[in-house]
C-alpha positions in Angstrom: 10.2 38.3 2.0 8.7 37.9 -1.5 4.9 36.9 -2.5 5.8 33.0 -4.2 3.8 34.8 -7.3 7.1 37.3 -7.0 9.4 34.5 -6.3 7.8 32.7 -9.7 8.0 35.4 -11.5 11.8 36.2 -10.7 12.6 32.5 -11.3 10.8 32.9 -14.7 12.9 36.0 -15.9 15.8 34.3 -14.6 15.7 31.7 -17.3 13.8 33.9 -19.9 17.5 35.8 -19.6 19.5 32.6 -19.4 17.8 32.0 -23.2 18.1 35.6 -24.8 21.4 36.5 -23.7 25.1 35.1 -24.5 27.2 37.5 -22.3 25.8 36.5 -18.9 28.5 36.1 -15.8 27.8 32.6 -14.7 28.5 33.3 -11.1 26.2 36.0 -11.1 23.5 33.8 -12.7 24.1 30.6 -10.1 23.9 33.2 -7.2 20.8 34.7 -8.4 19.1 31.4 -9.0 20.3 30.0 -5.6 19.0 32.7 -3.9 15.3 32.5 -5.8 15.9 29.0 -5.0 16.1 29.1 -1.0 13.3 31.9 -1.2 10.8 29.6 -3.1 12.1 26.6 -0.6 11.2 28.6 2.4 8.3 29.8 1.0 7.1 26.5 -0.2 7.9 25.1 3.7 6.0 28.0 4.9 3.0 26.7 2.5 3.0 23.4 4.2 3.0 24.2 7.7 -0.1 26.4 6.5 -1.2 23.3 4.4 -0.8 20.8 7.7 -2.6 23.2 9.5 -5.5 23.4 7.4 -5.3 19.3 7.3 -5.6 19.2 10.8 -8.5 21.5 11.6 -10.2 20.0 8.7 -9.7 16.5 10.1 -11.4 17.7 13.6 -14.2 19.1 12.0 -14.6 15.4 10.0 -14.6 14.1 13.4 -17.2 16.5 14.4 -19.3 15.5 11.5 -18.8 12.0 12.0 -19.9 12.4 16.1 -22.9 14.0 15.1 -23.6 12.0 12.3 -23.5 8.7 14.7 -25.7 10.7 16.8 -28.1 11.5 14.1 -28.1 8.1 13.6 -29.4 6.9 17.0 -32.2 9.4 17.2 -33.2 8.4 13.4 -33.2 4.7 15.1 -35.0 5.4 18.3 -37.4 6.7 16.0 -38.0 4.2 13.7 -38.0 1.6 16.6 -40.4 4.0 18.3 -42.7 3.8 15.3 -42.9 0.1 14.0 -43.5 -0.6 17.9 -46.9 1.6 17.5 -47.5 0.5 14.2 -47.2 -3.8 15.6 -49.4 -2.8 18.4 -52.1 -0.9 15.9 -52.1 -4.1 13.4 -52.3 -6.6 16.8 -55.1 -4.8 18.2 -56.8 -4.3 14.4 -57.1 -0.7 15.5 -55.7 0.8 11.6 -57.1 4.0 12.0 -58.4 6.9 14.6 -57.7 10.2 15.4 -57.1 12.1 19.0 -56.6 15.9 19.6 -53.5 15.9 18.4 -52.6 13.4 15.8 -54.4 11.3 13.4 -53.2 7.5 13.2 -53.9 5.1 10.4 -52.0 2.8 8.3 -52.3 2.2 4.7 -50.9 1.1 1.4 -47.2 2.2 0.2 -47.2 4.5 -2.8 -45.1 4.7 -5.5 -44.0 1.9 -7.7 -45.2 -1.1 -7.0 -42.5 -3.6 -5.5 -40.9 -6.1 -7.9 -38.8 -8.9 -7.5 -36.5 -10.9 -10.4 -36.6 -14.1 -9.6 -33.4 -16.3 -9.5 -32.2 -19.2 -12.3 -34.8 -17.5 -15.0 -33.1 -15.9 -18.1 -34.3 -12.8 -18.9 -34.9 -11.6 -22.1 -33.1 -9.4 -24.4 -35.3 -7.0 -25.0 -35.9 -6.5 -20.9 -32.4 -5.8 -20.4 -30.0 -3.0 -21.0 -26.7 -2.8 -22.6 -24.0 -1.2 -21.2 -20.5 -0.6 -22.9 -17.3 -2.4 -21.0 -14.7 0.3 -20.2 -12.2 -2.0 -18.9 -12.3 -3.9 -22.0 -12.6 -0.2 -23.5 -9.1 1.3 -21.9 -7.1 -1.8 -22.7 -7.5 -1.9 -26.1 -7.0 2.0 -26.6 -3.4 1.4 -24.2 -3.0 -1.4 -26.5 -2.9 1.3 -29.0 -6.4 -0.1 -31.2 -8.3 3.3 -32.4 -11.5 3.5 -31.9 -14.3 6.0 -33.1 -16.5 6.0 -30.0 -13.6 6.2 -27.1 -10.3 8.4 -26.6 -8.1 8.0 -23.4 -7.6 11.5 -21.8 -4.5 12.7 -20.2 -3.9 11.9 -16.1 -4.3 14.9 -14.2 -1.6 15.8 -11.6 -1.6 16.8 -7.8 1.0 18.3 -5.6 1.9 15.8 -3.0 3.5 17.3 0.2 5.2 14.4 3.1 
């Protein structure tokens, strides 16, 4: 059995012939290109069992992932839940800071930036805000067929869909 990059190739020559010469039999042609044909078909089913497989054992390692990731999850919480527990019962006793032989303990102000919050039902300023540019508004008017300097629409790529 051919290599589908064999199979292409004859299927290519095939037609490069068809194109370049006048005197070809046409029964010998249609039984040539049938047979590349039902190669490349069986070659192309034999693709997608591979593929399915692939899909499958890809889909039971996701599941993996998601298993351990819900696990992760639950030690991550335990462990928060563990530490604002010690961290209520240090602020209830006023005991913020102390060391014993193997930790130290203390709690103090949050780095970083300083928290903000934007109040609701205010306007806020131009000159506070950013402007951002409105692609929907954007792709219709370049399907609408409007040119515009600052905006192109690129081609749709393509996938191979197997059912």
């Amino acid at each position: 059995m051919s290599t589908l990059y064999e199979i292409t190739g004859d299927y290519l020559r095939l037609l490069e012939m068809l194109e370049e010469e006048e005197n070809i039999d046409p029964q010998a042609f249609k039984d040539t290109l049938e047979g590349i044909e039902g190669e490349f078909e069986i070659k192309a089913d034999g693709y997608a069992r591979v593929l399915k497989e692939l899909n499958a054992e890809a889909d039971k390692y996701n599941a993996e992932i998601q298993h351990m990731a819900a696990r992760r999850d639950s030690i991550n919480n335990r462990g928060k839940m563990l530490k604002q527990h010690l961290y209520d019962s240090m602020k209830a006793t006023g005991k913020l800071k102390f060391k014993t032989d193997l930790f130290s303990f203390g709690i103090q102000k949050n780095g970083g930036l300083q928290p903000m919050e934007i109040l609701p039902d205010v306007t806020i300023p131009d000159e506070y805000c950013r402007k951002e540019p409105d692609n929907a508004k954007i792709r219709e008017a370049l399907k609408n067929g409007a040119e515009l300097p600052f905006a192109v629409l690129k081609e749709r790529g393509e996938h191979l869909s197997i059912r």
